[in-house]
Backbone and ligand atoms as CSV (ligand in chain L), in Angstrom:
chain,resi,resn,atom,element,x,y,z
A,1,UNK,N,N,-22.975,4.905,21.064
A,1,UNK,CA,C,-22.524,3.555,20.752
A,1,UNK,C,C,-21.506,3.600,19.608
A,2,UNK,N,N,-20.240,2.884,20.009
A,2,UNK,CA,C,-19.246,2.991,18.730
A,2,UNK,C,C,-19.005,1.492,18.394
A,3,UNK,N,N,-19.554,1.140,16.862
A,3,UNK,CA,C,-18.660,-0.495,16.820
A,3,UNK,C,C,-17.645,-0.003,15.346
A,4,UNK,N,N,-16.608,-0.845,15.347
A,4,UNK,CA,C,-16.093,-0.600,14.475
A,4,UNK,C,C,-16.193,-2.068,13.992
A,5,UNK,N,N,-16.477,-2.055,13.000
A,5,UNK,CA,C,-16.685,-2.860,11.929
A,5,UNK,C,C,-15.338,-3.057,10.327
A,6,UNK,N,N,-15.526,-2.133,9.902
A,6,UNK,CA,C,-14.519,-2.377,9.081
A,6,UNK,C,C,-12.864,-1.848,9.553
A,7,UNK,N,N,-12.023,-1.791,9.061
A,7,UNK,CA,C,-10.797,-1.911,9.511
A,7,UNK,C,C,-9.840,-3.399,9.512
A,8,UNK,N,N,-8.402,-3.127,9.864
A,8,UNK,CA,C,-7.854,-4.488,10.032
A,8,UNK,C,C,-8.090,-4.830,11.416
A,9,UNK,N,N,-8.576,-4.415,12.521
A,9,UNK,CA,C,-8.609,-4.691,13.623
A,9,UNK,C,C,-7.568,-4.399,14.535
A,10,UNK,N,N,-7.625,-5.036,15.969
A,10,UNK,CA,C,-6.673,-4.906,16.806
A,10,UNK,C,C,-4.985,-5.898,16.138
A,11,UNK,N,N,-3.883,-6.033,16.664
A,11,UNK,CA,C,-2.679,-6.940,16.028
A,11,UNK,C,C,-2.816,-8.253,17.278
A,12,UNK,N,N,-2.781,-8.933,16.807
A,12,UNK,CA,C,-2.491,-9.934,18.256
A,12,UNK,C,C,-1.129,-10.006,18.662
A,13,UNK,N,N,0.122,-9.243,17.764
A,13,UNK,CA,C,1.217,-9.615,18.066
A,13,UNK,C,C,1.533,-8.397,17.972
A,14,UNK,N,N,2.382,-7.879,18.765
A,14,UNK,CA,C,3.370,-6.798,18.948
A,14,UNK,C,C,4.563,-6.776,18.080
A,15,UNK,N,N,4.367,-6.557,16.594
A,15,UNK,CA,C,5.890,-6.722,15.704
A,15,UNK,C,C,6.572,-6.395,15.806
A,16,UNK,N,N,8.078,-6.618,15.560
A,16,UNK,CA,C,9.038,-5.932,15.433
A,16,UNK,C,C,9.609,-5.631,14.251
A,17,UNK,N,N,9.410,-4.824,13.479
A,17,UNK,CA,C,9.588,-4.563,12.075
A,17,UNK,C,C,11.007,-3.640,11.489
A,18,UNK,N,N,11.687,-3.546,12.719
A,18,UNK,CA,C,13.438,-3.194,12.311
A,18,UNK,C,C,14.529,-4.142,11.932
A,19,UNK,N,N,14.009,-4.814,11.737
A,19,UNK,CA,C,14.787,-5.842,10.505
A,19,UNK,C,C,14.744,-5.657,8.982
A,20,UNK,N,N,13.190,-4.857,8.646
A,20,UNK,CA,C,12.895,-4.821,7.619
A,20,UNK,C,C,12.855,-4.177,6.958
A,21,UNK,N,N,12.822,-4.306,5.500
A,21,UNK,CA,C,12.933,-3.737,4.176
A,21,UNK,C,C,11.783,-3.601,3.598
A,22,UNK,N,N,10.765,-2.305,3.200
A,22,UNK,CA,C,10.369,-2.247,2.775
A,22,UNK,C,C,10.023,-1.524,1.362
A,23,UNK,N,N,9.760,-1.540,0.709
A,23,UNK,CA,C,9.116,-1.018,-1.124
A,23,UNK,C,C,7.549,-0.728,-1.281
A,24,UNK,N,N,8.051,0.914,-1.653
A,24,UNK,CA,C,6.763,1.570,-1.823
A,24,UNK,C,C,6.645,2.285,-2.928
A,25,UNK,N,N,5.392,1.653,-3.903
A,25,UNK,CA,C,5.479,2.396,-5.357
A,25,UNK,C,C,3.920,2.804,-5.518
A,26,UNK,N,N,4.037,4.037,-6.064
A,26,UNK,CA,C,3.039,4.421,-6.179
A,26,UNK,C,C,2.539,5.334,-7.514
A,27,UNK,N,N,1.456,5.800,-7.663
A,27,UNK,CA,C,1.051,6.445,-8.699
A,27,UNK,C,C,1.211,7.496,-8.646
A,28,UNK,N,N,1.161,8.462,-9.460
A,28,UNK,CA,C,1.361,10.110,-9.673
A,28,UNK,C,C,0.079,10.702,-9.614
A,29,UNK,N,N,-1.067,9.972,-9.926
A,29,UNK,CA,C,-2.445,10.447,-10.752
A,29,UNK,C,C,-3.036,10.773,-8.952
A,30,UNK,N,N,-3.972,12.170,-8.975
A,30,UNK,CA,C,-4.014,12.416,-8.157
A,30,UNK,C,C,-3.091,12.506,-5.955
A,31,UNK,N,N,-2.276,13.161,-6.081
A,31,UNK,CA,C,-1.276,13.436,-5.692
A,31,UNK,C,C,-1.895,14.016,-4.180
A,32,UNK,N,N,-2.379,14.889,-4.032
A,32,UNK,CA,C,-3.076,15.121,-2.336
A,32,UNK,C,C,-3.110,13.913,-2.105
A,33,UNK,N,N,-4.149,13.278,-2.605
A,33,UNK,CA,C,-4.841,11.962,-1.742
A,33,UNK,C,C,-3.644,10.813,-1.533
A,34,UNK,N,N,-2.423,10.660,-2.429
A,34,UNK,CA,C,-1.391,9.902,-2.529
A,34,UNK,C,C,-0.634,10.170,-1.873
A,35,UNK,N,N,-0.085,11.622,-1.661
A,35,UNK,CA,C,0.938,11.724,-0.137
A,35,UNK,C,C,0.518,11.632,0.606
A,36,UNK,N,N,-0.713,12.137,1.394
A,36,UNK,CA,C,-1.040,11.452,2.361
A,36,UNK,C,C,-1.398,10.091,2.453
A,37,UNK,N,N,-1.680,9.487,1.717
A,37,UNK,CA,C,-1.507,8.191,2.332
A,37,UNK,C,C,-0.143,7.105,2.489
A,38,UNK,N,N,0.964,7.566,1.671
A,38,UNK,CA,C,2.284,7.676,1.452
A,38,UNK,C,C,2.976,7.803,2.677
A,39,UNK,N,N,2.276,9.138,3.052
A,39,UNK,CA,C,2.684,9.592,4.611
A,39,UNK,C,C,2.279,8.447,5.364
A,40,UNK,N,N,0.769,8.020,5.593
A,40,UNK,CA,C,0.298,7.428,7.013
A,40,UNK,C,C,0.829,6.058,6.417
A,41,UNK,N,N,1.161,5.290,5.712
A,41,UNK,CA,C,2.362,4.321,5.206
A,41,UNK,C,C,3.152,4.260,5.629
A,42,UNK,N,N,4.215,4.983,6.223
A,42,UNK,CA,C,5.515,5.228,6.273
A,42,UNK,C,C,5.753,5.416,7.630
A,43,UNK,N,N,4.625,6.617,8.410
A,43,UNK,CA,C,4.291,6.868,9.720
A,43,UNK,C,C,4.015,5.414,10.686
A,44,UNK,N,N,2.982,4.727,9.769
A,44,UNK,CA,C,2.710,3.240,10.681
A,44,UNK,C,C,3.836,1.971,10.609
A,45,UNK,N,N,4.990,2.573,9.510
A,45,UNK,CA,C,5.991,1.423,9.174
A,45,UNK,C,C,7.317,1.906,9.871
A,46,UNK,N,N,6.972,3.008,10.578
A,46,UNK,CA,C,8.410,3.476,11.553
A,46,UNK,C,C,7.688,3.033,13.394
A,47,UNK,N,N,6.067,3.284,12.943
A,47,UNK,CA,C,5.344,3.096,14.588
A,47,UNK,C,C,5.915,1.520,14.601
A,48,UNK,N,N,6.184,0.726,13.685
A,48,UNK,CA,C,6.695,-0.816,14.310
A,48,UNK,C,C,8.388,-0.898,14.121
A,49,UNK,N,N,8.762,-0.057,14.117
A,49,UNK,CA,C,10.330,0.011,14.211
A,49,UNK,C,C,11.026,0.138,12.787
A,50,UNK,N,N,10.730,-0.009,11.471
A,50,UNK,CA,C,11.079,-0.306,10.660
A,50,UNK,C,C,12.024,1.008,10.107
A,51,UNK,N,N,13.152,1.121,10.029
A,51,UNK,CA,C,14.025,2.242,9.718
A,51,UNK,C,C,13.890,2.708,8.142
A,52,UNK,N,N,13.619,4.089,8.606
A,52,UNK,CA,C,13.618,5.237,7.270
A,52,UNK,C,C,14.302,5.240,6.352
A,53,UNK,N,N,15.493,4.294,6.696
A,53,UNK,CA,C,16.779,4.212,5.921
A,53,UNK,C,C,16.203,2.508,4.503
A,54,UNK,N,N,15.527,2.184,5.338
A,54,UNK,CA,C,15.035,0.906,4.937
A,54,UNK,C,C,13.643,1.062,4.154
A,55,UNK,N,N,12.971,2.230,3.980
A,55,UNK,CA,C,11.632,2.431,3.361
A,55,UNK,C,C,12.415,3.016,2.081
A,56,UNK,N,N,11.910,2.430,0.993
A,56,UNK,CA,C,12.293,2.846,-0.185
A,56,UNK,C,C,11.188,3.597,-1.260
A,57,UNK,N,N,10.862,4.238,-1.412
A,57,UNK,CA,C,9.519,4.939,-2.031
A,57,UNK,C,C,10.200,5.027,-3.500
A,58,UNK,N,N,9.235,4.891,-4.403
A,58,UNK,CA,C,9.576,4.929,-6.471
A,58,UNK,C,C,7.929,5.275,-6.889
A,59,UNK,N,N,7.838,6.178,-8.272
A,59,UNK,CA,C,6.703,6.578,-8.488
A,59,UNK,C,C,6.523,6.336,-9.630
A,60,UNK,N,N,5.496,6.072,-9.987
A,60,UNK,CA,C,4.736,5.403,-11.348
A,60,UNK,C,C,4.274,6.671,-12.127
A,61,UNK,N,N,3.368,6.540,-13.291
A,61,UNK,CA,C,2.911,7.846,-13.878
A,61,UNK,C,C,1.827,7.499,-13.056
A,62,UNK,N,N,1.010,5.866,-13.448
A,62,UNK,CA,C,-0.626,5.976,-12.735
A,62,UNK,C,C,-0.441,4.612,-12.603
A,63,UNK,N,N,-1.648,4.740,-11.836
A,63,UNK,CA,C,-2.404,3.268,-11.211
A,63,UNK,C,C,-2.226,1.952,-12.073
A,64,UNK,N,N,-1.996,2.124,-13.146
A,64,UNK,CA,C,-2.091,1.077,-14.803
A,64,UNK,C,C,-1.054,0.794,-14.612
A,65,UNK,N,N,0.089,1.499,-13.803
A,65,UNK,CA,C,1.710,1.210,-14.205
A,65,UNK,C,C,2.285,0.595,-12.880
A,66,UNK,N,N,1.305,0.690,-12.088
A,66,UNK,CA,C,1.685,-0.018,-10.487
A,66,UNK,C,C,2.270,-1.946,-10.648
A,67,UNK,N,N,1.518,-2.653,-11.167
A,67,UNK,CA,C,1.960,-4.058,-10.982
A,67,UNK,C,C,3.450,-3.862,-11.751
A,68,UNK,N,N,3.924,-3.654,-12.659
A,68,UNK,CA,C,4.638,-3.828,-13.302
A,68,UNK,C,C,5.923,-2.991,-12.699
A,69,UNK,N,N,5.449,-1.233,-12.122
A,69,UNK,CA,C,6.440,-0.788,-11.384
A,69,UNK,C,C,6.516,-1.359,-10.423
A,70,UNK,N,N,5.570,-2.204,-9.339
A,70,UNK,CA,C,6.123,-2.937,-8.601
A,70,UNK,C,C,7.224,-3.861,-8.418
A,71,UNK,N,N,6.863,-5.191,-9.587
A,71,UNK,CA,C,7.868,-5.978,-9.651
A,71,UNK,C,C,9.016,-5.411,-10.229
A,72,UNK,N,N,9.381,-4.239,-11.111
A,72,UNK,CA,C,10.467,-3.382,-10.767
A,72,UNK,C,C,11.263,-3.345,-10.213
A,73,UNK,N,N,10.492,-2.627,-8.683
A,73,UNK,CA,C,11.151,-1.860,-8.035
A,73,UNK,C,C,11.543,-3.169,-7.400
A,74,UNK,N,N,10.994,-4.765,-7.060
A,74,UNK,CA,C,11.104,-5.352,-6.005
A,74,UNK,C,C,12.148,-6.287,-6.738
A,75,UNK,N,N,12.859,-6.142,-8.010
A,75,UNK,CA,C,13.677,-7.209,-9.029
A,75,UNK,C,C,14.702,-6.415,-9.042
A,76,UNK,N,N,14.596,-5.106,-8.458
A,76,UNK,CA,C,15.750,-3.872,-8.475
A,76,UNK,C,C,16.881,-4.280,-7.399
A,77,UNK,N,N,18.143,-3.709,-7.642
A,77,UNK,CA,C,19.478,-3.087,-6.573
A,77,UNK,C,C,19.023,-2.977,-5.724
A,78,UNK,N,N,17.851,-1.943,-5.109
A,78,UNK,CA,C,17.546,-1.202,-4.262
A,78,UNK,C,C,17.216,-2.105,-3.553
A,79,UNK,N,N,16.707,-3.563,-3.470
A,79,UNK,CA,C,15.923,-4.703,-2.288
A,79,UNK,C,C,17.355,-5.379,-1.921
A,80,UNK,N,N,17.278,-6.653,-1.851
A,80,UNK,CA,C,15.878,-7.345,-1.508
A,80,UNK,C,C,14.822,-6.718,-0.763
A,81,UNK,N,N,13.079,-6.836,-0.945
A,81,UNK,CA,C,12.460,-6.072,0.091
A,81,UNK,C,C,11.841,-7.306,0.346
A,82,UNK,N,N,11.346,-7.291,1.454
A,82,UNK,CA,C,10.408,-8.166,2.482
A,82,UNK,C,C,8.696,-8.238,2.255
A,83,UNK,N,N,8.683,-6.649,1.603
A,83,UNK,CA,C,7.314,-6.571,1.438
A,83,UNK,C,C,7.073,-5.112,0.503
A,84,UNK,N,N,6.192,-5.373,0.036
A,84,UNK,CA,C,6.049,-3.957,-0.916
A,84,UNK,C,C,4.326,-3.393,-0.889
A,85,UNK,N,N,4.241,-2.244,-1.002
A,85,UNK,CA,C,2.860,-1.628,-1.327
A,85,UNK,C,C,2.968,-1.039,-2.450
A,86,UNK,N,N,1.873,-1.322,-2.783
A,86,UNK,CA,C,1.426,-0.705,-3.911
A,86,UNK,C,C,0.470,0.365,-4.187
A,87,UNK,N,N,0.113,1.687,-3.893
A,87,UNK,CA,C,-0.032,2.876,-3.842
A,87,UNK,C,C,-0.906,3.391,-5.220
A,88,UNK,N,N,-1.785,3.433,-5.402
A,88,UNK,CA,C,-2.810,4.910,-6.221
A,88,UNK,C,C,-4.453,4.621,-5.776
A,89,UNK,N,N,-4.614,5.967,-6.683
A,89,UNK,CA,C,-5.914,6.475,-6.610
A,89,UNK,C,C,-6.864,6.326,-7.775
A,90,UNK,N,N,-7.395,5.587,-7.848
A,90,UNK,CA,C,-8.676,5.791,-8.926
A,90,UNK,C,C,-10.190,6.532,-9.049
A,91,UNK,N,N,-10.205,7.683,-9.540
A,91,UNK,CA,C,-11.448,8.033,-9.130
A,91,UNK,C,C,-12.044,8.032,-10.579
A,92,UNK,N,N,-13.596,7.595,-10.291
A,92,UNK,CA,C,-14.117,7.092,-11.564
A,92,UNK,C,C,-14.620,8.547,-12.329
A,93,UNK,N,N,-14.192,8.506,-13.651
A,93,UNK,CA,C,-15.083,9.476,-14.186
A,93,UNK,C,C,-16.243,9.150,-15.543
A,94,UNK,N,N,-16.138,9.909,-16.478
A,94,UNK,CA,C,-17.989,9.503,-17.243
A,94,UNK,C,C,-17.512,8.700,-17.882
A,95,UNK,N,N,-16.014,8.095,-18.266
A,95,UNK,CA,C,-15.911,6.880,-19.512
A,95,UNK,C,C,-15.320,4.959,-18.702
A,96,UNK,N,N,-15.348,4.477,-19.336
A,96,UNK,CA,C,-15.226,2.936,-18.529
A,96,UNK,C,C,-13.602,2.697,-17.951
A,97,UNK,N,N,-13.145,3.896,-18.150
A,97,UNK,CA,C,-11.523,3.579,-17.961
A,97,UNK,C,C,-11.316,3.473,-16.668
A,98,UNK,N,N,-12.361,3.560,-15.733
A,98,UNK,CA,C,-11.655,3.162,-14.280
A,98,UNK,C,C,-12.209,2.145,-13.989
A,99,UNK,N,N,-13.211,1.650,-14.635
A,99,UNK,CA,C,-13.454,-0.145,-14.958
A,99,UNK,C,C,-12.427,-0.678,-15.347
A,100,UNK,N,N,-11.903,-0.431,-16.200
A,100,UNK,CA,C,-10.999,-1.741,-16.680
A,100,UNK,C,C,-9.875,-1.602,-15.738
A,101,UNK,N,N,-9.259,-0.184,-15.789
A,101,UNK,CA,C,-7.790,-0.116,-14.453
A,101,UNK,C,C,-8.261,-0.860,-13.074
A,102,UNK,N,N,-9.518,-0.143,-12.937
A,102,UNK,CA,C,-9.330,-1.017,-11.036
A,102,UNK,C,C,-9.542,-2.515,-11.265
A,103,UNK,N,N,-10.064,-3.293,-12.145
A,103,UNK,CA,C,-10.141,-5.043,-12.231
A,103,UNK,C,C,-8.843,-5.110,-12.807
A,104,UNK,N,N,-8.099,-4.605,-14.029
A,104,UNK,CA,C,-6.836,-5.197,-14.208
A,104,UNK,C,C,-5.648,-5.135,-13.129
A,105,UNK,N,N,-5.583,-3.935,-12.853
A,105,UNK,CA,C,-4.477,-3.543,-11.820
A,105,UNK,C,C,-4.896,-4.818,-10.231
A,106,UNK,N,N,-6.205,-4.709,-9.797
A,106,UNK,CA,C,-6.319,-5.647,-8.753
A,106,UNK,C,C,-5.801,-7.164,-8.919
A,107,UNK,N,N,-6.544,-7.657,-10.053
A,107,UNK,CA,C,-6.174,-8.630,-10.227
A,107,UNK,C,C,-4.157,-9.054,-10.636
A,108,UNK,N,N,-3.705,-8.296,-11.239
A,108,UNK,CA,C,-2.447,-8.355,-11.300
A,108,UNK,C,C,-1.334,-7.796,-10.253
A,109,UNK,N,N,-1.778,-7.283,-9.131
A,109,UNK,CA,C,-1.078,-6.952,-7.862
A,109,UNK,C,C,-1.328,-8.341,-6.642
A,110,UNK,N,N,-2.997,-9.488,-7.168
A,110,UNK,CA,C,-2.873,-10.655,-6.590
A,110,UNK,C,C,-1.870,-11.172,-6.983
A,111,UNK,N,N,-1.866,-11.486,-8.230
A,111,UNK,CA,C,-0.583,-12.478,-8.833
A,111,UNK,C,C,0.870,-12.199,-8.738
A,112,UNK,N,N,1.105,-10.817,-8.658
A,112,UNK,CA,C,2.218,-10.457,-8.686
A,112,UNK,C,C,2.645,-10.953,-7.305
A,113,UNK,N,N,2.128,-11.093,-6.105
A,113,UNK,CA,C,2.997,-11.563,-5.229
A,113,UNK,C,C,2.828,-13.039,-4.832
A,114,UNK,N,N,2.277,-13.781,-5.778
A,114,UNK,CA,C,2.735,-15.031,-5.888
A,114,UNK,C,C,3.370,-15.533,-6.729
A,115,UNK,N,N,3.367,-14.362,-8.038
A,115,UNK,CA,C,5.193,-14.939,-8.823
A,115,UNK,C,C,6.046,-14.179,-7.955
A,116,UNK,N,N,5.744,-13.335,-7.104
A,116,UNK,CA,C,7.332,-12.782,-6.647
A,116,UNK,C,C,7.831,-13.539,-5.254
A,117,UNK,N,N,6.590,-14.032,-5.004
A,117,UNK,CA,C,6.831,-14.795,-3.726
A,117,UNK,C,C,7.253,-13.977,-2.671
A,118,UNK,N,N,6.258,-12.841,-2.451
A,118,UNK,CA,C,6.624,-12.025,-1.695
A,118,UNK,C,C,4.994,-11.185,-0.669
A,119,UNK,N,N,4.438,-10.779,0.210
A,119,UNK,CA,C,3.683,-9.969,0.201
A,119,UNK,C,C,3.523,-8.459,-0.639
A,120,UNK,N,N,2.667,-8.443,-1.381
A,120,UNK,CA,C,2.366,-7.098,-2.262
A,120,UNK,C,C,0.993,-6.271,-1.707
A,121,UNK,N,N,0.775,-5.414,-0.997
A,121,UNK,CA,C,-0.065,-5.023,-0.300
A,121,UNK,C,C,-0.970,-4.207,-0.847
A,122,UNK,N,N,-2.382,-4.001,-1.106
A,122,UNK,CA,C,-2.983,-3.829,-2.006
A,122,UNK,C,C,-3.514,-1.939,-1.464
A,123,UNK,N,N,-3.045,-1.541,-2.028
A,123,UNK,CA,C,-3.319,0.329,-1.406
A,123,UNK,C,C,-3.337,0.955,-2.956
A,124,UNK,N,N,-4.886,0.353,-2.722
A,124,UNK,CA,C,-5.336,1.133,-4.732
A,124,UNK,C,C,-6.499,1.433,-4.095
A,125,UNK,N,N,-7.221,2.614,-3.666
A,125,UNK,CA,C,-8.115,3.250,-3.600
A,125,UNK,C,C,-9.040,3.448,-4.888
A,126,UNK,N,N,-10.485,2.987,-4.786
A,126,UNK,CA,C,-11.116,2.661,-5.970
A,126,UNK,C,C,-12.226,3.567,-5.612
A,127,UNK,N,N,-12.175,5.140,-5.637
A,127,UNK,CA,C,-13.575,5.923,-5.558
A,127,UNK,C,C,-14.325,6.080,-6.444
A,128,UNK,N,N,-15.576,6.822,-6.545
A,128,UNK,CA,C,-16.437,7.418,-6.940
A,128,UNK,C,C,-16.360,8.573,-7.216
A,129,UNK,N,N,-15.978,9.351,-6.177
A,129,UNK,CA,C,-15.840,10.777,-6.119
A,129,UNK,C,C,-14.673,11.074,-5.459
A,130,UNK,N,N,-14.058,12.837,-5.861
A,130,UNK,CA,C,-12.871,12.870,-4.891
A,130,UNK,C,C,-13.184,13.059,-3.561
A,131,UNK,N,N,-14.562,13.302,-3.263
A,131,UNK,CA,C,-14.054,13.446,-1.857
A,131,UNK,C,C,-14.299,12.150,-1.141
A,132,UNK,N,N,-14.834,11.307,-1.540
A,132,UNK,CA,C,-14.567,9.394,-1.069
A,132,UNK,C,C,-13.195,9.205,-0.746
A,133,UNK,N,N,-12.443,9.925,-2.359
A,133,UNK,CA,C,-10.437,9.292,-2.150
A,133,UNK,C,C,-10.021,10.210,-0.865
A,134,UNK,N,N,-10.768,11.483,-0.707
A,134,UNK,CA,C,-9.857,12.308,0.653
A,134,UNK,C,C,-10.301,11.716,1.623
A,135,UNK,N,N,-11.546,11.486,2.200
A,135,UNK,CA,C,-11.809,10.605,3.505
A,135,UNK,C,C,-11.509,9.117,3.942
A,136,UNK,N,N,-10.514,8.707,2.472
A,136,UNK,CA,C,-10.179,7.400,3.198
A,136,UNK,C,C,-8.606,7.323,3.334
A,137,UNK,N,N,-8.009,9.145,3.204
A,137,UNK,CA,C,-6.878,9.201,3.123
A,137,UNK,C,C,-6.603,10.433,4.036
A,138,UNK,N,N,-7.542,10.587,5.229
A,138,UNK,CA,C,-7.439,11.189,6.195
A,138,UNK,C,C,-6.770,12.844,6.324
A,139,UNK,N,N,-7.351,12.749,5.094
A,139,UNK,CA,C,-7.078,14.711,4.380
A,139,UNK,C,C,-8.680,15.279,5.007
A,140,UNK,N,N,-9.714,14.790,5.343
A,140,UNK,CA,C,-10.812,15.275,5.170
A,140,UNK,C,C,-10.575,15.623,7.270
A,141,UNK,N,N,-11.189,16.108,8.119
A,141,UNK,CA,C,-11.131,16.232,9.454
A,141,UNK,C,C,-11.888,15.038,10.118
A,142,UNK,N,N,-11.022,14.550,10.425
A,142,UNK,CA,C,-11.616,13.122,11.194
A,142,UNK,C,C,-11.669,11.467,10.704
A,143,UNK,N,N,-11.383,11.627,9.211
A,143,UNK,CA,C,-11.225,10.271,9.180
A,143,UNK,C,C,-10.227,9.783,8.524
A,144,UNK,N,N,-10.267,8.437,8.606
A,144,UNK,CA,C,-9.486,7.628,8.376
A,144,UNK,C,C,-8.021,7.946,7.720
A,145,UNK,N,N,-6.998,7.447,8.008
A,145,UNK,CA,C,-5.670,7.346,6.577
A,145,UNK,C,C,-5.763,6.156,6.563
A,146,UNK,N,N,-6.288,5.300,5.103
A,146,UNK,CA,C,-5.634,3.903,4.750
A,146,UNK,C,C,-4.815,3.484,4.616
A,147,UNK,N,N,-3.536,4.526,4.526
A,147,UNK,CA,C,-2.044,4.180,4.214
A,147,UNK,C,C,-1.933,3.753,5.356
A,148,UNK,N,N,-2.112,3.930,6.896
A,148,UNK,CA,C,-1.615,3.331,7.740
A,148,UNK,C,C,-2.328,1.711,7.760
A,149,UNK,N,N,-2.841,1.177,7.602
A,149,UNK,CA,C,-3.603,-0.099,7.565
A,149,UNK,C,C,-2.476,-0.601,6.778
A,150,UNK,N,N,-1.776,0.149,5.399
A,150,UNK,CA,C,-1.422,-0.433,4.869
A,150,UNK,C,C,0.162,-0.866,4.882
A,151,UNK,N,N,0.542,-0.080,5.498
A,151,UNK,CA,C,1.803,-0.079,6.609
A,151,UNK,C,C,1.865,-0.956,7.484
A,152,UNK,N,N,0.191,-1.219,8.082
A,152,UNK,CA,C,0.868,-2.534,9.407
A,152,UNK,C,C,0.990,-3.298,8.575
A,153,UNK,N,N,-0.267,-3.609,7.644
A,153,UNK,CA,C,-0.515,-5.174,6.401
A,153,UNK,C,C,1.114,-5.579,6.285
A,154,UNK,N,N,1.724,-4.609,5.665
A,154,UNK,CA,C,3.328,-5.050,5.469
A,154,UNK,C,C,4.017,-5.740,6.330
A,155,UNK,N,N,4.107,-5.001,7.676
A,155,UNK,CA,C,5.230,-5.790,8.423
A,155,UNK,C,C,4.500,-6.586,8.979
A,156,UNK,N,N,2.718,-6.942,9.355
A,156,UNK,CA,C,2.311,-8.497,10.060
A,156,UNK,C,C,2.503,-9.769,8.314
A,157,UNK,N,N,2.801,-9.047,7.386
A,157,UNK,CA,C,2.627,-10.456,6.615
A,157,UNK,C,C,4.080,-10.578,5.830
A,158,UNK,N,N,5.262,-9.449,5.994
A,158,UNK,CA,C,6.532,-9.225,5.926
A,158,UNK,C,C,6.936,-10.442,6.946
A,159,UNK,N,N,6.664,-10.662,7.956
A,159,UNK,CA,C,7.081,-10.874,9.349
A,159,UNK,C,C,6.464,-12.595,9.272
A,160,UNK,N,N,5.467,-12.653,8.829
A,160,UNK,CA,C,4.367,-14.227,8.869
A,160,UNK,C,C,5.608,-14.735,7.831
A,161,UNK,N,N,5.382,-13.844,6.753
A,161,UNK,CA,C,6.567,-14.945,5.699
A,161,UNK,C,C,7.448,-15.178,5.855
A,162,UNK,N,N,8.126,-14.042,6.563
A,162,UNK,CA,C,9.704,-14.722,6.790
A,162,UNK,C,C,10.340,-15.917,7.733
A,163,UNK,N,N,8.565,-15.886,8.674
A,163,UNK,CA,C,9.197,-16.813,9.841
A,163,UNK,C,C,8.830,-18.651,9.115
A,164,UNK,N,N,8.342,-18.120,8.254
A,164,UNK,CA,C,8.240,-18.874,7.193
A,164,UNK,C,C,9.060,-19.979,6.567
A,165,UNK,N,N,10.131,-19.002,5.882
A,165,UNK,CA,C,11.401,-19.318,5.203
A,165,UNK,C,C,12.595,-19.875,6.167
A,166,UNK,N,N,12.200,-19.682,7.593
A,166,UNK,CA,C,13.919,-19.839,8.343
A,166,UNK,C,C,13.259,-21.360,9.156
L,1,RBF,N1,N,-4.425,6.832,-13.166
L,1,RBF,C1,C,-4.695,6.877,-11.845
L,1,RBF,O1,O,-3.829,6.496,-11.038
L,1,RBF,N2,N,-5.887,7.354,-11.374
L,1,RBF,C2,C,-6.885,7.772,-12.204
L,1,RBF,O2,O,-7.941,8.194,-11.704
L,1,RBF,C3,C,-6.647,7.707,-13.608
L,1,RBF,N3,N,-7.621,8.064,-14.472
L,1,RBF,C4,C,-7.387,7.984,-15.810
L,1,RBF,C5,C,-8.383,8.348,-16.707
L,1,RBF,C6,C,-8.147,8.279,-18.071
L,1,RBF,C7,C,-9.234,8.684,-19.022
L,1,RBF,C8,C,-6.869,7.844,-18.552
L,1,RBF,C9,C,-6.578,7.770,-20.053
L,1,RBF,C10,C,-5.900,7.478,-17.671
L,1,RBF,C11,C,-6.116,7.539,-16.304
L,1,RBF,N4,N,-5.113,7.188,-15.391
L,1,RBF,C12,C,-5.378,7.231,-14.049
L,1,RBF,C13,C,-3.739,6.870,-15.864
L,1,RBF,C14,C,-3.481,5.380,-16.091
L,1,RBF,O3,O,-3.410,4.711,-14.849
L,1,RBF,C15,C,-2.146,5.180,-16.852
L,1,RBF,O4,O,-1.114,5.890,-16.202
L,1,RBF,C16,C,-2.200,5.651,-18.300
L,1,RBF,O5,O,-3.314,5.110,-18.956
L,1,RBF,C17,C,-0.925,5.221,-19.050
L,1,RBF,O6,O,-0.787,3.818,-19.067
């Protein structure tokens, strides 16, 4: 018996995401678990058409520096972008510092895309252990990459907003 339960599910719409511009910033702090999911990001944002030429990738030191390199990168030359992710890894260790990063950083990647008025896609992996951050970043044999979830997230809510605006 297989149910799948968590995930974004099936798409009801077939996107077309070669129109679009996307922005991808991410953290430095733990780096395996970040290219690959970087990768399955990028992999699921070309599976809807979206040109390589048009994915813009910029790197932070860490996870703490993501909201702020976000609106950055998305106030930068390099856009206008349509939609941006936001990229790291937190894995908790013996002192409270990945308490305060994963509630500040979450909460300020909500807001940030309602001052930017933009979708900001939330790809902050909040483990326990490293091997939690490799199995949800499809380094481990058999499961999951979240970067791709986080790749469609972009172009179905890239795509909702814009039809939005016209
Ligand atoms: N950044 C991450 O992206 N992931 C981590 O797991 C992480 N752990 C940290 C643990 C400690 C004790 C410190 C001081 C920083 C850590 N950072 C981590 C870096 C943090 O996000 C930020 O880059 C620095 O605090 C500089 O603002």
């Amino acid at each position: 018996m297989s149910h799948q339960i968590k995930g974004v599910g099936k798409l009801d719409t077939a996107y077309d995401g070669s129109n679009l511009k996307i922005g991808i910033v991410h953290a430095r702090w733990n780096s395996t678990v970040i290219d690959a999911l970087i990768k399955g990001a990028i992999e699921k944002l070309k599976s809807f058409g979206v040109k390589e030429s048009n994915i813009v990738v910029s790197s932070v030191p860490g996870s703490y520096e993501l909201p702020f390199g976000t609106k950055v990168l998305s106030e930068s030359k390099e856009g206008p972008f349509d939609a941006l992710i936001s990229i790291g890894v937190l894995i908790k260790g013996e002192t409270m510092h990945f308490e305060y990063i994963s509630e500040s950083v979450s909460h300020a990647l909500m807001k940030l895309q309602f001052d930017l008025n933009k979708p900001v896609i939330f790809g902050l992996l909040t483990c326990l252990t490293e091997e939690q951050a490799l199995a949800r970043a499809g380094v481990v044999e058999g499961s999951h990459n979240h970067g791709e979830d986080w790749g469609a997230a972009a172009v179905e809510m890239a795509i909702k907003h814009n039809a939005n605006k016209n």
